[in-house]
C-alpha positions as a Markdown table, in Angstrom:
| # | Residue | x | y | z |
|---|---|---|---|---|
| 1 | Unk | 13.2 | -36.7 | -3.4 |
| 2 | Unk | 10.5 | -36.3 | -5.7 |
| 3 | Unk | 7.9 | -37.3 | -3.0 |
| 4 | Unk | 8.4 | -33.9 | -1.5 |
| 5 | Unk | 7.1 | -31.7 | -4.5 |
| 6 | Unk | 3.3 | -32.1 | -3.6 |
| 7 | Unk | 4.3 | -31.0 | -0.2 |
| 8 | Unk | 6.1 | -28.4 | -1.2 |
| 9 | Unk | 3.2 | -26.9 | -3.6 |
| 10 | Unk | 0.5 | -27.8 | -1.1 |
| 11 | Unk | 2.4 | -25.7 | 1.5 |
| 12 | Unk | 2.9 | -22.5 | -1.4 |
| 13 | Unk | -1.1 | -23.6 | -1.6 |
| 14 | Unk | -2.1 | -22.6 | 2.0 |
| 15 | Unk | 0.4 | -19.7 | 2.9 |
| 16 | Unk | -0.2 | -18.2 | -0.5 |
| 17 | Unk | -4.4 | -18.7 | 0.3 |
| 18 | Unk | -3.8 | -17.5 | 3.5 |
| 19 | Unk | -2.3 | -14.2 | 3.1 |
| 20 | Unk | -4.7 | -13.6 | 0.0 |
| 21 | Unk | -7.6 | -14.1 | 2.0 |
| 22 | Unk | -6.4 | -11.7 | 4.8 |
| 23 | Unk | -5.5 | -8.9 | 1.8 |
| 24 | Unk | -8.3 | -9.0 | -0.8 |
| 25 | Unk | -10.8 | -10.7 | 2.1 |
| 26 | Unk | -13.8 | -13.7 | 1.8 |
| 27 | Unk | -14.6 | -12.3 | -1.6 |
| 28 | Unk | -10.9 | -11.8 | -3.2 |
| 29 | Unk | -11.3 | -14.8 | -5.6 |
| 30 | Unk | -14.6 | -13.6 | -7.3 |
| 31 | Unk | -13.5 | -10.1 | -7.4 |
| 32 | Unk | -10.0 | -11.2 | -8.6 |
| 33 | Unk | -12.2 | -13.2 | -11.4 |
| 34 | Unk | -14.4 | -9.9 | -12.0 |
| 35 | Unk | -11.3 | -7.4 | -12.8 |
| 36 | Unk | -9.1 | -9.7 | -14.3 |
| 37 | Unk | -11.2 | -11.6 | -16.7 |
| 38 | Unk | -14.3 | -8.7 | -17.6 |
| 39 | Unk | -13.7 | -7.7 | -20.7 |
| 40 | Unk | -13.5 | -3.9 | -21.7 |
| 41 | Unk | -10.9 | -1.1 | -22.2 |
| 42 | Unk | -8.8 | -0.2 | -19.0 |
| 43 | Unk | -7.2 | 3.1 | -18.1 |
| 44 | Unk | -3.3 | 1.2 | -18.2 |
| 45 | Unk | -2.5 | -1.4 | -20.6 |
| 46 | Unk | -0.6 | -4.4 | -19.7 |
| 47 | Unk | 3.0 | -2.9 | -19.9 |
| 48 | Unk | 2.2 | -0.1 | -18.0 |
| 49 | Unk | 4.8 | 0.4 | -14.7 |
| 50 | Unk | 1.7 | 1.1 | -12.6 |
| 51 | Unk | 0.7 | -2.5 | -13.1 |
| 52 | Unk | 4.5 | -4.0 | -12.4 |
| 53 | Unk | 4.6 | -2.2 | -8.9 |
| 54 | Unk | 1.1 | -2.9 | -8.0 |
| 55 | Unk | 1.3 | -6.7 | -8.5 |
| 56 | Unk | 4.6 | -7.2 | -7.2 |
| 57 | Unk | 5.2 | -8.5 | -3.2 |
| 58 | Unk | 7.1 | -5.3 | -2.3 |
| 59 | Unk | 3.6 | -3.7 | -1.8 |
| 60 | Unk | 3.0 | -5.5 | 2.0 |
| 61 | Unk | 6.3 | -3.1 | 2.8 |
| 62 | Unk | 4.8 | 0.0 | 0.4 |
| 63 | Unk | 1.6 | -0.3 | 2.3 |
| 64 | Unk | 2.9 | 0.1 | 5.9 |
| 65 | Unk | 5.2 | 2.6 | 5.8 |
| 66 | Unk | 2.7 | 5.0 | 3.6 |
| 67 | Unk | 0.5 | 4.3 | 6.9 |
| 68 | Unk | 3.1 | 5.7 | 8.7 |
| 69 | Unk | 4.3 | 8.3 | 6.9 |
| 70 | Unk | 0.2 | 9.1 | 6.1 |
| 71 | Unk | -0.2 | 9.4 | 9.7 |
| 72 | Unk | 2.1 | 12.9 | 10.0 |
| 73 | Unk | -0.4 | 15.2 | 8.8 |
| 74 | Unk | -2.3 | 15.9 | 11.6 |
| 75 | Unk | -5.8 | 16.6 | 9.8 |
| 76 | Unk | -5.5 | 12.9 | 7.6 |
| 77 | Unk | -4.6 | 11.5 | 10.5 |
| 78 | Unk | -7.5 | 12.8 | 12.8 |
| 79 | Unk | -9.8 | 12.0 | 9.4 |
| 80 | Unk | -8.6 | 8.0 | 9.6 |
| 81 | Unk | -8.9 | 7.7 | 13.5 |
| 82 | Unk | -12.2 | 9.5 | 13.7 |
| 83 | Unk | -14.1 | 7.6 | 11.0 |
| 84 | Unk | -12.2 | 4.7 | 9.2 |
| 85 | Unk | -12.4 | 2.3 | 12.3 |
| 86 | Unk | -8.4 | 1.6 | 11.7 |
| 87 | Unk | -8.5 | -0.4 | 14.9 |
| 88 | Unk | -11.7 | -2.2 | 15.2 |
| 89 | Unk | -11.7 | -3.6 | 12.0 |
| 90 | Unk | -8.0 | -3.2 | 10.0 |
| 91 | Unk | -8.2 | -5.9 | 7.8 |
| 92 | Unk | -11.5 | -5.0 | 6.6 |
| 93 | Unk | -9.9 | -1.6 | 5.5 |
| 94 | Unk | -6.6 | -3.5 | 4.3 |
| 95 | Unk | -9.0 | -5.2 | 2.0 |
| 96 | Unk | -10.9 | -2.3 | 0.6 |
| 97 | Unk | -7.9 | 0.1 | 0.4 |
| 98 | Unk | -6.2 | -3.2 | -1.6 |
| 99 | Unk | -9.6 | -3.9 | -3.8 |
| 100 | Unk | -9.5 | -0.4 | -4.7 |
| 101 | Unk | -6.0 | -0.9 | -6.2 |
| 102 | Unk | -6.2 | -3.9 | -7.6 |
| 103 | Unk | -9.6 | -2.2 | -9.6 |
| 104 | Unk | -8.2 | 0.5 | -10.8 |
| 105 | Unk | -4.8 | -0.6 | -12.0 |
| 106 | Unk | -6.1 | -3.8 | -13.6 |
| 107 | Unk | -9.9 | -3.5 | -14.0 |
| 108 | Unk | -12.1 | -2.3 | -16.3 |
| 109 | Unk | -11.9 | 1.4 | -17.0 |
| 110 | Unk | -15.7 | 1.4 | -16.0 |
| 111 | Unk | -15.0 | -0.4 | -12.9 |
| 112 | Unk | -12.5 | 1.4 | -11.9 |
| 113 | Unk | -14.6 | 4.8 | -12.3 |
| 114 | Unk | -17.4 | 3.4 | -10.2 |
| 115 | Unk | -14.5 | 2.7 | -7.6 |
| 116 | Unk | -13.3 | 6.2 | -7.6 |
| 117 | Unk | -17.2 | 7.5 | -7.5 |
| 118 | Unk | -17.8 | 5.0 | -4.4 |
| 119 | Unk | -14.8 | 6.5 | -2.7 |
| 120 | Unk | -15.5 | 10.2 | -3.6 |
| 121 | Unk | -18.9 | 10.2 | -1.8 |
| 122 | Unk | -17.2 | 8.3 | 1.5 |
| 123 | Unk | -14.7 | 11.1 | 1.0 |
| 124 | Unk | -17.6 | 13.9 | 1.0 |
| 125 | Unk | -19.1 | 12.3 | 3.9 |
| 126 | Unk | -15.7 | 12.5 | 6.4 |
| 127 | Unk | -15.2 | 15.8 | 7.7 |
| 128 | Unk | -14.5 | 17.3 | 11.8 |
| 129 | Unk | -12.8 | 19.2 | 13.6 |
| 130 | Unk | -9.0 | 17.8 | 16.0 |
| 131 | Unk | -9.0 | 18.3 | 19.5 |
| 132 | Unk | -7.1 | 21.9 | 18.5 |
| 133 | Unk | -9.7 | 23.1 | 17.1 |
| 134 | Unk | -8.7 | 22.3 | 13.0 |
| 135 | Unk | -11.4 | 21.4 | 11.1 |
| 136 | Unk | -10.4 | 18.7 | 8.4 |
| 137 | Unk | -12.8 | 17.5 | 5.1 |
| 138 | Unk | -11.5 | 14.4 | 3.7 |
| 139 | Unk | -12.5 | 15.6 | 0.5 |
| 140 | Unk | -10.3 | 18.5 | 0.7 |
| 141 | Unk | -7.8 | 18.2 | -2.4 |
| 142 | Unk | -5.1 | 19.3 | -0.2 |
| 143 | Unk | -5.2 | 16.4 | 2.0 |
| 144 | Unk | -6.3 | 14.5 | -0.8 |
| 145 | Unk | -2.9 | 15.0 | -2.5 |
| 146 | Unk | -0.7 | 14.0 | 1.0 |
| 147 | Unk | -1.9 | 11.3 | 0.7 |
| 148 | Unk | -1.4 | 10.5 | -2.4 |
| 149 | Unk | 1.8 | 11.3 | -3.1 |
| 150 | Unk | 2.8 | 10.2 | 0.6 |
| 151 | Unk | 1.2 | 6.4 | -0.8 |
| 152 | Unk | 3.1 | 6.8 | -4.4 |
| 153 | Unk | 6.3 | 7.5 | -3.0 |
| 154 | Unk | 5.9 | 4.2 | -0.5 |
| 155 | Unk | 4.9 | 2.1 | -2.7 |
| 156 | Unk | 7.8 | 3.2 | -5.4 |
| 157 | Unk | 10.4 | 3.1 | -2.7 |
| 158 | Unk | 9.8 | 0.0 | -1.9 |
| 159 | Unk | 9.6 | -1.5 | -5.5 |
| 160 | Unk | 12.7 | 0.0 | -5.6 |
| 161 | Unk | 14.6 | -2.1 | -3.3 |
| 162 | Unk | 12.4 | -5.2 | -3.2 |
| 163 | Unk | 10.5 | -5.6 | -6.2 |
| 164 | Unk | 11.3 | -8.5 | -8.5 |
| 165 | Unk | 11.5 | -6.2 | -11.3 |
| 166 | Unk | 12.8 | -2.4 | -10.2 |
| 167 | Unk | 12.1 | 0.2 | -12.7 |
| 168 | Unk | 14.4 | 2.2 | -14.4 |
| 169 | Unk | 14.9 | 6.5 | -14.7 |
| 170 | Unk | 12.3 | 6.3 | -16.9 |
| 171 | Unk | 10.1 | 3.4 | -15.4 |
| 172 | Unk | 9.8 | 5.8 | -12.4 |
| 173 | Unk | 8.4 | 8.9 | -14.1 |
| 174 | Unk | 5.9 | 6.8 | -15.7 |
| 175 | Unk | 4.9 | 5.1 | -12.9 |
| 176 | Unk | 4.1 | 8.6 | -11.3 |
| 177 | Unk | 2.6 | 9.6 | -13.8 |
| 178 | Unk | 0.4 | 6.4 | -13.8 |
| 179 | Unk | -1.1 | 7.0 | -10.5 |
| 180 | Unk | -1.7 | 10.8 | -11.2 |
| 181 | Unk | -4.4 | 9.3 | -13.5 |
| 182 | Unk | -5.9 | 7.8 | -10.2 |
| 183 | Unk | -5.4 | 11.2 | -8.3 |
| 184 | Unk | -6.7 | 13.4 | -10.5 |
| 185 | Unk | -10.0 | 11.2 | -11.0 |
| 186 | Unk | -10.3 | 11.3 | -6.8 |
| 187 | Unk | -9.7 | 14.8 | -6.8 |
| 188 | Unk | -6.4 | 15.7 | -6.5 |
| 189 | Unk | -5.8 | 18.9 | -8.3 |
| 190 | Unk | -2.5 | 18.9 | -10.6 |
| 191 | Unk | -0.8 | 15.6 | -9.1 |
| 192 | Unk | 2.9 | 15.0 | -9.6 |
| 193 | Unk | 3.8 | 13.2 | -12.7 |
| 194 | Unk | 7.6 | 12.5 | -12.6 |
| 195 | Unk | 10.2 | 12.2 | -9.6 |
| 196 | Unk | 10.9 | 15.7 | -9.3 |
| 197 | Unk | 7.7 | 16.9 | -8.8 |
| 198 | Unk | 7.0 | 14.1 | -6.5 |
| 199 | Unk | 10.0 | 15.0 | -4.4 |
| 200 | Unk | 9.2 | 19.1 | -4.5 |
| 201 | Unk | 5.2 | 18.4 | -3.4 |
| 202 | Unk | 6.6 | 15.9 | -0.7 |
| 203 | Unk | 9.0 | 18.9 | 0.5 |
| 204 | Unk | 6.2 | 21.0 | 0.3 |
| 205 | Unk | 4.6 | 19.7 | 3.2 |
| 206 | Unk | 6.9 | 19.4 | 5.6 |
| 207 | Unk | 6.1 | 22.7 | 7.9 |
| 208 | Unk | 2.2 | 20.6 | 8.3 |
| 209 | Unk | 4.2 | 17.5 | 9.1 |
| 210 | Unk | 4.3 | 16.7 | 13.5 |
| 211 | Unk | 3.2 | 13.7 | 15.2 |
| 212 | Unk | 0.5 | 14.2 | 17.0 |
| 213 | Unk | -0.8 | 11.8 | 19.8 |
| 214 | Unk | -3.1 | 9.8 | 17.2 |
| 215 | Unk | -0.3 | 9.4 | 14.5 |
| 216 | Unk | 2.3 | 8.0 | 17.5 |
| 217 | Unk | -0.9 | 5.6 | 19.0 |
| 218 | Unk | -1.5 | 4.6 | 14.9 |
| 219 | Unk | 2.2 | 3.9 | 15.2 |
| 220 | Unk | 2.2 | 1.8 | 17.7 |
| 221 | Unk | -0.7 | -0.5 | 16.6 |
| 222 | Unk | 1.0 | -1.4 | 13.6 |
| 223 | Unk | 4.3 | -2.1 | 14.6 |
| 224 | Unk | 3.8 | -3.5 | 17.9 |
| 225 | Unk | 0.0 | -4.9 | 18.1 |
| 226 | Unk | -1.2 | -5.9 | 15.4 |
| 227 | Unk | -3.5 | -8.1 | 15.2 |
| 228 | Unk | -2.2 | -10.7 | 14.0 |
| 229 | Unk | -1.7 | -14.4 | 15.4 |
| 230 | Unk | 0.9 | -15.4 | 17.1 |
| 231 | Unk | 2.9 | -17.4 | 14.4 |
| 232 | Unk | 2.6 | -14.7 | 11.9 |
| 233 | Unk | 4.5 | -12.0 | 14.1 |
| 234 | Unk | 8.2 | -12.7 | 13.3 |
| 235 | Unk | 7.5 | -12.4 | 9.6 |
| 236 | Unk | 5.5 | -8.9 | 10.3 |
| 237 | Unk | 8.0 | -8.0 | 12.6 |
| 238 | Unk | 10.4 | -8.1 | 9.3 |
| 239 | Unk | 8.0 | -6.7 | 7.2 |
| 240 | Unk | 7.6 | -3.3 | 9.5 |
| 241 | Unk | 11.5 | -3.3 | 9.7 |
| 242 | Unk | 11.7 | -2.5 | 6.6 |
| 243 | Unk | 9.2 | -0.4 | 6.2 |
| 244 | Unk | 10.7 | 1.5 | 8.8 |
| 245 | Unk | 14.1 | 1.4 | 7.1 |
| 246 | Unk | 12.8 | 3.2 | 4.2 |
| 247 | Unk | 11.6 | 6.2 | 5.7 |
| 248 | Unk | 13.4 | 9.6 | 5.3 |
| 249 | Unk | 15.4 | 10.1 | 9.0 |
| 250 | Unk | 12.9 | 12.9 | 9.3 |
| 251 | Unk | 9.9 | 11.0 | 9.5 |
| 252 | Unk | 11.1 | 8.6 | 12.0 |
| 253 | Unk | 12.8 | 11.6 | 14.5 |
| 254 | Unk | 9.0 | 12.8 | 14.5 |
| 255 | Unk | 7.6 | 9.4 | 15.3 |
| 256 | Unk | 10.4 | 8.8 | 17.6 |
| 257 | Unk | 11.3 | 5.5 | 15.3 |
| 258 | Unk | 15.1 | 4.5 | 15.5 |
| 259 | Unk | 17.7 | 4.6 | 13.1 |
| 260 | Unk | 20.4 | 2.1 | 13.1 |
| 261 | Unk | 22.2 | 2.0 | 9.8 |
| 262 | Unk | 24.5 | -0.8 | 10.5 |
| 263 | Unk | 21.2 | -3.1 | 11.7 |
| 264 | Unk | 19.4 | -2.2 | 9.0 |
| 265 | Unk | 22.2 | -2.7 | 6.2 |
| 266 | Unk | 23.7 | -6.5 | 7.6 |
| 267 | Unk | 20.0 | -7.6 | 8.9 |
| 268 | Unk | 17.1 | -6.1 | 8.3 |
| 269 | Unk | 17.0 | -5.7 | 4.5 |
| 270 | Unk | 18.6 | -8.8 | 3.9 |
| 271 | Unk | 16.0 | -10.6 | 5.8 |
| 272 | Unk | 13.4 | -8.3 | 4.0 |
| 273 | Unk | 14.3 | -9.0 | 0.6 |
| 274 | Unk | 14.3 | -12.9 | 1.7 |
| 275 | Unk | 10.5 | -12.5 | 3.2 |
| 276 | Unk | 9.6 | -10.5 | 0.3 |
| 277 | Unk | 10.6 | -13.6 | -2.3 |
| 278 | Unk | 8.9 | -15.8 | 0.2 |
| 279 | Unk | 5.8 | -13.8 | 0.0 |
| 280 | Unk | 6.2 | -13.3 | -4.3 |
| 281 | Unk | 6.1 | -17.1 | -4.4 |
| 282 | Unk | 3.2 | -17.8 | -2.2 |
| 283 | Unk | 1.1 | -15.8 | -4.3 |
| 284 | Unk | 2.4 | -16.3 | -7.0 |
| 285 | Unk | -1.0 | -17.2 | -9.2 |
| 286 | Unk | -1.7 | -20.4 | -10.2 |
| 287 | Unk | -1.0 | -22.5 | -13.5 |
| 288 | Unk | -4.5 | -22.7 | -15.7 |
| 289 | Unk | -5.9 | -26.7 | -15.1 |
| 290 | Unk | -5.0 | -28.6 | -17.6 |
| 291 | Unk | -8.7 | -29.5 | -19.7 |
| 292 | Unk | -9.1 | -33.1 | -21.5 |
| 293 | Unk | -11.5 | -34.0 | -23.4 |
């Protein structure tokens, strides 16, 4: 039986490349090298919670459903389809949106300022006015901090249920608190640092929440064309599932998602949980070479 190892590790080889590649793009390895190894203080230490959920698989389900639950604000959601080319070119902003995480929870604490500045000026640059007439800045800390705390309570929801290693009552705060470090360098003005205020500033925006024609065509394109091939769409399928299946019932009434408890508790997270594990050893990095001499 031992013949089958090396096919088993060259098979974790290629998925495990292959999903890399599409997240961090052509460039992942070398920038992977650059925030990793540089040396240099870095605005979280290594047992910081921020760095457990970012580097955990959970994060594929984190991402798309703060998409979707991004998309209800009607003026950050006419700000992405009016200037961040969601459609032409996703992965390319999959890649920057995940190269700015993996910078600023991991790299260098210079690094991850020039990240933040980079974004800041795109920010400054984005600004219009909907079809009713709203005129939107993407700079604007008040849409600044939707999305932030719309992405923070994702990506902690998910960790939550699928991550290797869920936080505890405490973990959770900190985690928060973590990313308001992030916030407050992009401009968000007093972002929540703990649960409770996460959970009050969420409620807060509800009256702005609807789903307007752009956040139900986003919808749409990520849960049912992506672009993706063929062979990869039963494992998205899962993945948008779940995502899905964590989102408050209010979100998915306004983007006219279903709910189906029973579905979702005998197979949906049970197959997420086994795609997430699947996904967590693909990437899983790989052992150092050995060196002789």
């Amino acid at each position: 039986m031992n013949v089958s190892v090396p096919g088993v590790f060259d098979l974790r080889e290629r998925l495990g490349s292959s999903l890399f590649t599409r997240v961090a793009g052509p460039a992942g390895r070398d920038n992977r090298a650059r925030i990793h190894d540089t040396p240099g203080p870095r605005w979280f230490g290594p047992d910081r919670p921020i760095r457990t959920v970012h580097g955990d698989a959970s994060m594929f389900t984190g991402g798309l459903r703060a998409l979707l639950l991004q998309s209800l604000h009607p003026l950050a959601m006419a700000a992405v389809a009016a200037h961040s080319g969601y459609q032409g070119d996703p992965w390319g902003r999959l890649q920057r949106t995940s190269t700015f995480l993996a910078v600023t929870t991991y790299g260098t604490a210079g690094d991850a300022q020039q990240a933040v500045d980079r974004v800041r000026a795109v920010h400054d640059r984005v600004k219009g006015t909907t079809a009713e007439g709203e005129t939107y800045h993407a700079a604007d800390p008040h849409l600044l901090a939707w999305v932030h705390i719309a992405e923070v309570d994702s990506f902690l929801r998910a960790h939550q249920r699928y991550g290797a290693h869920p936080l505890d009552a405490t973990g959770c705060d900190e985690y928060i608190a973590d990313t308001a470090r992030v916030a407050a360098a992009l401009g968000v003005r007093d972002p929540p640092r703990d649960r409770t205020e996460l959970a009050d500033r969420l409620a807060s925006y509800r009256p702005e929440l609807r789903a307007t024609q752009e956040a139900r065509e986003a919808a749409r394109f990520l849960l049912l064309h992506p672009p993706l091939p063929w062979i990869a769409r039963a494992p998205y399928a899962v993945l948008t599932a779940n995502a899905v299946s964590t989102l408050a019932p209010w979100a998915r009434e306004l983007l006219g998602l279903p709910c189906l408890p029973v579905i979702e508790e005998t197979c949906v997270r049970p197959a997420g949980h086994a795609l997430t594990r699947t996904i967590r050893w693909a990437m899983r990095p790989p052992r150092p070479t050995a060196h002789t001499t």
